[in-house]
Residue frames as qw, qx, qy, qz and C-alpha x, y, z in Angstrom:
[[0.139, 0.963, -0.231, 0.012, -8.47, -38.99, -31.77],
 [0.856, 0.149, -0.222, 0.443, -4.76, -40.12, -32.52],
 [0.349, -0.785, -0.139, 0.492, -2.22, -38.75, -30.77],
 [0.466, 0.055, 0.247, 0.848, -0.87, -36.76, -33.25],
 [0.126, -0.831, -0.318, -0.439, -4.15, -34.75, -33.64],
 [0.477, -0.814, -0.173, 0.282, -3.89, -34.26, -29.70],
 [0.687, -0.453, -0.030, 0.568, -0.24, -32.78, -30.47],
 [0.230, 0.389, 0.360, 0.816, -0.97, -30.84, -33.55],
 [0.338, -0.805, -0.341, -0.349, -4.19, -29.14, -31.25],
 [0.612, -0.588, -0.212, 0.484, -1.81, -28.76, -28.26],
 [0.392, -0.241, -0.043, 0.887, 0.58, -25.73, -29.14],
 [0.209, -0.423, -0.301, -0.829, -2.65, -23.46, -30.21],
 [0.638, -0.662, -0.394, -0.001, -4.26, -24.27, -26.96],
 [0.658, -0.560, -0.205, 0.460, -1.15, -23.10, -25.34],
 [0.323, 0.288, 0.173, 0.885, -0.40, -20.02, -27.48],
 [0.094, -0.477, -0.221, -0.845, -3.64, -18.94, -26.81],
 [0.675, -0.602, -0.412, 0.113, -4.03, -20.01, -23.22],
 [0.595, -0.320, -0.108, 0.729, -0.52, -18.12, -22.59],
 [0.002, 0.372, 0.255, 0.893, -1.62, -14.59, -24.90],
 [0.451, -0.732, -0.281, -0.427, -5.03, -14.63, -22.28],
 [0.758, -0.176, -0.279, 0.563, -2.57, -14.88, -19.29],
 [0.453, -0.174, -0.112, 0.867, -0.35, -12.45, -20.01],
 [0.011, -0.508, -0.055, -0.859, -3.26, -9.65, -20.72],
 [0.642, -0.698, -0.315, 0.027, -4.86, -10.86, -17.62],
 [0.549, -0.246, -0.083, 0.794, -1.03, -9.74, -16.16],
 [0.110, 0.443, 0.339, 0.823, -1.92, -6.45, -17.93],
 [0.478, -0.651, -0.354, -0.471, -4.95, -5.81, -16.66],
 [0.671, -0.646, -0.338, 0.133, -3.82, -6.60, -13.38],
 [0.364, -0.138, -0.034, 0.921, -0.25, -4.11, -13.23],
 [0.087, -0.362, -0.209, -0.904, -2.65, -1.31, -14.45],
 [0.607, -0.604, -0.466, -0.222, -4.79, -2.40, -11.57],
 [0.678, -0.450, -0.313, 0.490, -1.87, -2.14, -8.93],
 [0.297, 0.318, 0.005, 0.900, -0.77, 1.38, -10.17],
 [0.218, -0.511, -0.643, 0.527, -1.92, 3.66, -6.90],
 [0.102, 0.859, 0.453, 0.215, -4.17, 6.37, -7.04],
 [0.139, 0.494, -0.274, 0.814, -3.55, 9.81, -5.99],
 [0.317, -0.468, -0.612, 0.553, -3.67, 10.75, -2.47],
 [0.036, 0.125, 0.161, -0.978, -5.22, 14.11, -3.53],
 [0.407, 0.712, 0.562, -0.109, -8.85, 14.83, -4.45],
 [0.014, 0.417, -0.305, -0.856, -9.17, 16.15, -7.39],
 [0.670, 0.544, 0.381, -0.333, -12.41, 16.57, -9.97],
 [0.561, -0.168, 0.567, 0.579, -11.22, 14.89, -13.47],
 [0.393, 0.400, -0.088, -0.823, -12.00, 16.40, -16.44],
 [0.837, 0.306, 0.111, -0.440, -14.37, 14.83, -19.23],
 [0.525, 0.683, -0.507, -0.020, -11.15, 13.91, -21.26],
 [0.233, -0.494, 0.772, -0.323, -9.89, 12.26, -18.34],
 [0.652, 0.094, 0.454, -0.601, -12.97, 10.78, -17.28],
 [0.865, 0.461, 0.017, -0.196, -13.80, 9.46, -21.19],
 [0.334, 0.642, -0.676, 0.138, -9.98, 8.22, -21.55],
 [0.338, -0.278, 0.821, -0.368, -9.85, 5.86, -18.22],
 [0.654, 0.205, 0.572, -0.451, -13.55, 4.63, -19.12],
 [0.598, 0.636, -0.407, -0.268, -12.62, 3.94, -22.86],
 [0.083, 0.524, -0.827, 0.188, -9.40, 2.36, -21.56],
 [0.334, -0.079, 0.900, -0.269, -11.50, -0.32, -19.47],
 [0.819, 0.489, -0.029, -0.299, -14.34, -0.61, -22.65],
 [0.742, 0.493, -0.453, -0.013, -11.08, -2.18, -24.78],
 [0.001, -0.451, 0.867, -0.212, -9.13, -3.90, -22.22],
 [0.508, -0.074, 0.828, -0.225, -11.88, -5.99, -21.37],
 [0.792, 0.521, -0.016, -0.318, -13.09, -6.54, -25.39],
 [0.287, 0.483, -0.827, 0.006, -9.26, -7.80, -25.74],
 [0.364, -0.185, 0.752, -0.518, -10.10, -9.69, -22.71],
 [0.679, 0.449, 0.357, -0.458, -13.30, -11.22, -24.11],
 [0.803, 0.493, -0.307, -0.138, -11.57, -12.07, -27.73],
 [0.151, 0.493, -0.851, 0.100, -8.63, -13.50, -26.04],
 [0.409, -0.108, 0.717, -0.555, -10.83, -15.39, -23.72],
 [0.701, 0.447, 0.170, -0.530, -13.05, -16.76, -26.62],
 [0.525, 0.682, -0.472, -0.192, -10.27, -17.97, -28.27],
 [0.174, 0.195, -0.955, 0.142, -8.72, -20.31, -26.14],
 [0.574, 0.031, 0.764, -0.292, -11.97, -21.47, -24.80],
 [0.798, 0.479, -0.134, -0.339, -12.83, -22.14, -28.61],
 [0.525, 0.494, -0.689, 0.079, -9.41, -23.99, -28.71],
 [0.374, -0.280, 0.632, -0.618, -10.44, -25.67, -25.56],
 [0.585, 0.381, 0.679, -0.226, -13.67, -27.02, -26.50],
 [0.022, -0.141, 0.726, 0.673, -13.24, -27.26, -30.70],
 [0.124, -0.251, -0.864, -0.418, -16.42, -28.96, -31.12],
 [0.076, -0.579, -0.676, 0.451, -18.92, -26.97, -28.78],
 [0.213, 0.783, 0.538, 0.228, -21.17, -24.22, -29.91],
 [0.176, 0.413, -0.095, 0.889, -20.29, -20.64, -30.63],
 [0.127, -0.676, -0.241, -0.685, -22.85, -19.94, -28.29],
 [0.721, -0.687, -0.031, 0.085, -21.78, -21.82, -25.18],
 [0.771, -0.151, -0.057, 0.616, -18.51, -20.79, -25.83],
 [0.102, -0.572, 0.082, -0.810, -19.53, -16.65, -25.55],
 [0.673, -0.702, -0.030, -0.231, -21.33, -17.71, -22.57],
 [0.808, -0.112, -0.207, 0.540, -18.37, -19.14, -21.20],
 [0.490, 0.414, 0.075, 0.763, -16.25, -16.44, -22.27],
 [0.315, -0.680, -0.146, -0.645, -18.70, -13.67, -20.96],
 [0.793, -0.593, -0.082, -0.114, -18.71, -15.22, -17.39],
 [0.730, -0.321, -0.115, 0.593, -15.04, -15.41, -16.91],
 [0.436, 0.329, -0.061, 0.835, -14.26, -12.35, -18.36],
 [0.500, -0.811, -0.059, -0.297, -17.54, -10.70, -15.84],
 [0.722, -0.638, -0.260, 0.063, -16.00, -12.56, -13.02],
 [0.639, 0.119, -0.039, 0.759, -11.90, -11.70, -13.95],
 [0.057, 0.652, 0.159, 0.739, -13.50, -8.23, -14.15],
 [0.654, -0.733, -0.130, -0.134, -15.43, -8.51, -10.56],
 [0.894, -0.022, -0.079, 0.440, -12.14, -9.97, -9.39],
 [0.576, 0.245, -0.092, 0.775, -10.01, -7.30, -10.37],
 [0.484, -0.706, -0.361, -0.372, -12.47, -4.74, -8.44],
 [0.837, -0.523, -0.152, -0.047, -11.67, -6.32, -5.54],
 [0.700, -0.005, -0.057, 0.711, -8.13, -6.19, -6.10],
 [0.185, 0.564, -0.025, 0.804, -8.17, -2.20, -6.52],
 [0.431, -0.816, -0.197, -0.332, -10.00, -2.18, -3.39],
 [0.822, -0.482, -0.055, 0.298, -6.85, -3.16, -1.39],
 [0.505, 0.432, 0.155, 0.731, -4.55, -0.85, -4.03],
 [0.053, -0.359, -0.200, 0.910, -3.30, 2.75, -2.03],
 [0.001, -0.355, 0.089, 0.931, -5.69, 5.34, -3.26],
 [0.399, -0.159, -0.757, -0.492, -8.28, 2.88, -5.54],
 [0.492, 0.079, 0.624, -0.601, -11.23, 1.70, -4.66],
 [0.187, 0.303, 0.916, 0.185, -13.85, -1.26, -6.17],
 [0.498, 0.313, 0.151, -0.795, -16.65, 0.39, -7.95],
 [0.579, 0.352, 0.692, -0.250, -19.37, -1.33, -9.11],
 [0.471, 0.761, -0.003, -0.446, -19.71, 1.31, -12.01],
 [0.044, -0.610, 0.738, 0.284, -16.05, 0.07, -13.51],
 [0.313, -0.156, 0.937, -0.007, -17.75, -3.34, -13.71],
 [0.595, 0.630, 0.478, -0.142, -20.62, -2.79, -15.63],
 [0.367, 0.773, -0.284, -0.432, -18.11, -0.82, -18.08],
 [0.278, -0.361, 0.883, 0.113, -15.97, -3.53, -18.05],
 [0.457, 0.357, 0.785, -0.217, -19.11, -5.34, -19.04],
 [0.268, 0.844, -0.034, -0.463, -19.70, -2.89, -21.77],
 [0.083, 0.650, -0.713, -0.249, -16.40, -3.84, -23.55],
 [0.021, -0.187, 0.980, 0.061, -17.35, -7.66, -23.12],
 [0.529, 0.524, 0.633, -0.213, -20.72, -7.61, -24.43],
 [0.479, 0.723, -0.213, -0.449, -19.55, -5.18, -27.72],
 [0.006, -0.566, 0.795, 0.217, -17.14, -8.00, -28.23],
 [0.435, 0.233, 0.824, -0.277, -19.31, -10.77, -27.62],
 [0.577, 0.662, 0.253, -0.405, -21.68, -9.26, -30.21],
 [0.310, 0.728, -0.487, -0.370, -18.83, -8.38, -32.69],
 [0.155, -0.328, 0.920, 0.148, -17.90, -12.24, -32.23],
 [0.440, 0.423, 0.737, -0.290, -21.48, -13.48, -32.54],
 [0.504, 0.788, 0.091, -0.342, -21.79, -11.61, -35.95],
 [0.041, 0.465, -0.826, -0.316, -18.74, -12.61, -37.25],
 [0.305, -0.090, 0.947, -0.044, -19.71, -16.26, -36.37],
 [0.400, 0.565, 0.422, -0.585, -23.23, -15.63, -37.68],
 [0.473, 0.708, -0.401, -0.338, -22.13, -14.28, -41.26],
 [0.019, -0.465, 0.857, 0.221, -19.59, -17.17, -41.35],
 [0.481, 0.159, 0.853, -0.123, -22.34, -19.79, -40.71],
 [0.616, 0.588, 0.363, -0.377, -24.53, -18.12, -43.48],
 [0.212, 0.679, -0.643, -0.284, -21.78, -18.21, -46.23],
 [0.061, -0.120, 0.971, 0.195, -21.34, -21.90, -46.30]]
């Protein structure tokens, strides 16, 4: 590789190293926002709004996260680069859990993480068909 390649591949590596960042920031300020200190029973609307909300934050999560490890590793397989992908965006997910658990009024549920999971397997798939269709076309 010359070094121009290296410098023409460098500012996509760092476009999309600095776009998964800053929704990781995301994710995490919507993580630090305290619960209520009251009890109260949400309604379905609620309920299907919050759990929606963490289905597409962590499919962004998951395409951002796919992207720069594709711009990472250029020449590796679509399929170890979902696995990748899938494992950091689980653990970022586990991770952030853990953070709510120290957040006034939050708390770490297990359940949040398998939605989370939810959002970053529909992506995963939606990327794995993409890639799929693209390979059969040529």
């Amino acid at each position: 590789m010359t070094p121009m390649q290296t410098k023409a591949s460098f500012p996509p590596l760092l476009a999309r190293g600095l776009s998964l960042l800053l929704w990781m920031g995301v994710i995490f300020l919507f993580s630090a926002l305290p619960g209520s200190e009251y009890p109260y029973t949400p309604t379905l609307s609620y309920f299907l709004e919050r759990k929606g909300a963490h289905v597409v934050e962590y499919a962004a999560l998951m395409f951002l996260a796919v992207r720069f490890v594709a711009a990472l590793f250029p020449r590796e397989a679509v399929r170890n680069i979902l696995l990748l992908s899938t494992c950091f965006a689980l653990a970022y997910a586990v991770s952030d859990e853990l953070h709510q658990f120290f957040v006034p009024y939050r708390g770490a549920k297990m359940s949040d993480v398998l939605i989370d999971g939810l959002g970053i397997a529909l992506m995963g798939t939606l990327l794995w068909l993409a890639a799929d269709r693209h390979k059969r076309r040529r």
